[in-house]
N, C-alpha and C positions, 0 to 999 in steps of 0.2 A: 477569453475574457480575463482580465487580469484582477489578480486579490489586494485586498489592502490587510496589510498587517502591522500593528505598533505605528502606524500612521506611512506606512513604507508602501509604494508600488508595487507588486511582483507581477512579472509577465508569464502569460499560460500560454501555450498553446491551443489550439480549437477544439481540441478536447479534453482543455483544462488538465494540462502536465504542465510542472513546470519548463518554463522557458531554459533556465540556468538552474541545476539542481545544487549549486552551492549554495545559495539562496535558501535553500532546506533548512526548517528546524522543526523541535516538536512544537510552538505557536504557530508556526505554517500549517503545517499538521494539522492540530488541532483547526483552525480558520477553516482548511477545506472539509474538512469530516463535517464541520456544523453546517458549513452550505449543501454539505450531500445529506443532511439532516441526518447525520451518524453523532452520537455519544462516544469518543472513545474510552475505552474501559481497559485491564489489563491484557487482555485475551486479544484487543486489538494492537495495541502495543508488539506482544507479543511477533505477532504476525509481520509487524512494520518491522522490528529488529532483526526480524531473523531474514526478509528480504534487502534490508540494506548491507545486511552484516553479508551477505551471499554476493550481490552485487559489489563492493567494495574489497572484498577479500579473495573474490573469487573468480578473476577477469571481465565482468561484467555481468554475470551469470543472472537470468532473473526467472527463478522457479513456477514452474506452472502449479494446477489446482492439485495433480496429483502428488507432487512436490511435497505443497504445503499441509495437505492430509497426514502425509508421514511422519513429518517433520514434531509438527503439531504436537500430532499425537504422544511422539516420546515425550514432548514435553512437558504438556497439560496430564502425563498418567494414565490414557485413554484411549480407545479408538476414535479415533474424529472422523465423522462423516460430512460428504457434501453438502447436505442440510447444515449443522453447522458452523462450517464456515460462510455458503451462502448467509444466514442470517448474521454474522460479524459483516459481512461487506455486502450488499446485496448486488452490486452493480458487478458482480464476477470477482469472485476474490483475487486472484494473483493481479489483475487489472488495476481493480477499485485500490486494494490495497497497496500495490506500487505507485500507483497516481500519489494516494497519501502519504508514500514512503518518498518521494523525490526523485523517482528515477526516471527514467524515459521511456517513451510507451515503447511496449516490447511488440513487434511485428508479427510472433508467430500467431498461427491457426492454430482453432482449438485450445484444449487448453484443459482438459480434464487431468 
C-alpha cells in the first residue's frame, strides 16, 4: 500500500517496504512510524542510524536483534535487553526498524 508524504506517492511493497529506498527520508520515516502507531523518539533514531549507517557503509549488511542489542548498548551506556528494544519497535526490531530505515526486507530466518 503506498504512503503519501508532502503530498508525494511512495510505493511499498506488500509488506509495506519501500519500493525504491532513495525515496527515504526522515518525513518518510516519520509517516510510517505514525501508521505503525510508533512516536519516534531518539532511542529510535538511534536504532535507524546505525541500521542504515551498516547497510550503506557496509556492502548491504543488515544486522539482526542480536546485532542491535550490542550495538545499542555501547551506545546508550547499558546493557540493552530484548524487552527494550521490542518495546522501541514492537513488530520485531531489526524488521520493524529497517522497514522504517529504507532498506529492503532482509530474507533471513530468525533473527535473535
Amino acid at each position: 500500500m503506498p504512503i503519501e508524504v508532502d503530498g508525494k506517492i511512495i510505493a511499498t511493497t506488500a509488506s509495506a517496504f519501500l519500493e525504491d529506498p532513495e525515496e527515504w527520508s526522515k518525513t518518510v520515516a516519520e509517516a510510517m512510524a505514525t501508521a505503525e502507531g510508533l512516536e519516534l523518539t531518539a532511542q529510535h533514531w538511534d536504532v535507524i542510524d546505525y541500521l542504515r549507517k551498516e547497510y550503506f557503509e557496509n556492502n548491504g549488511h543488515q544486522p539482526n536483534n542480536r546485532a542491535l542489542l550490542k550495538e545499542m548498548g555501547g551506545l546508550w551506556g547499558h546493557k540493552v535487553n530484548n524487552k527494550e528494544l521490542f518495546n522501541l519497535f514492537p513488530g520485531n526490531p531489526s524488521k520493524q526498524a529497517g522497514r522504517l530505515s529504507g532498506l529492503p526486507e532482509s530474507m533471513r530466518k530468525g533473527g535473535y
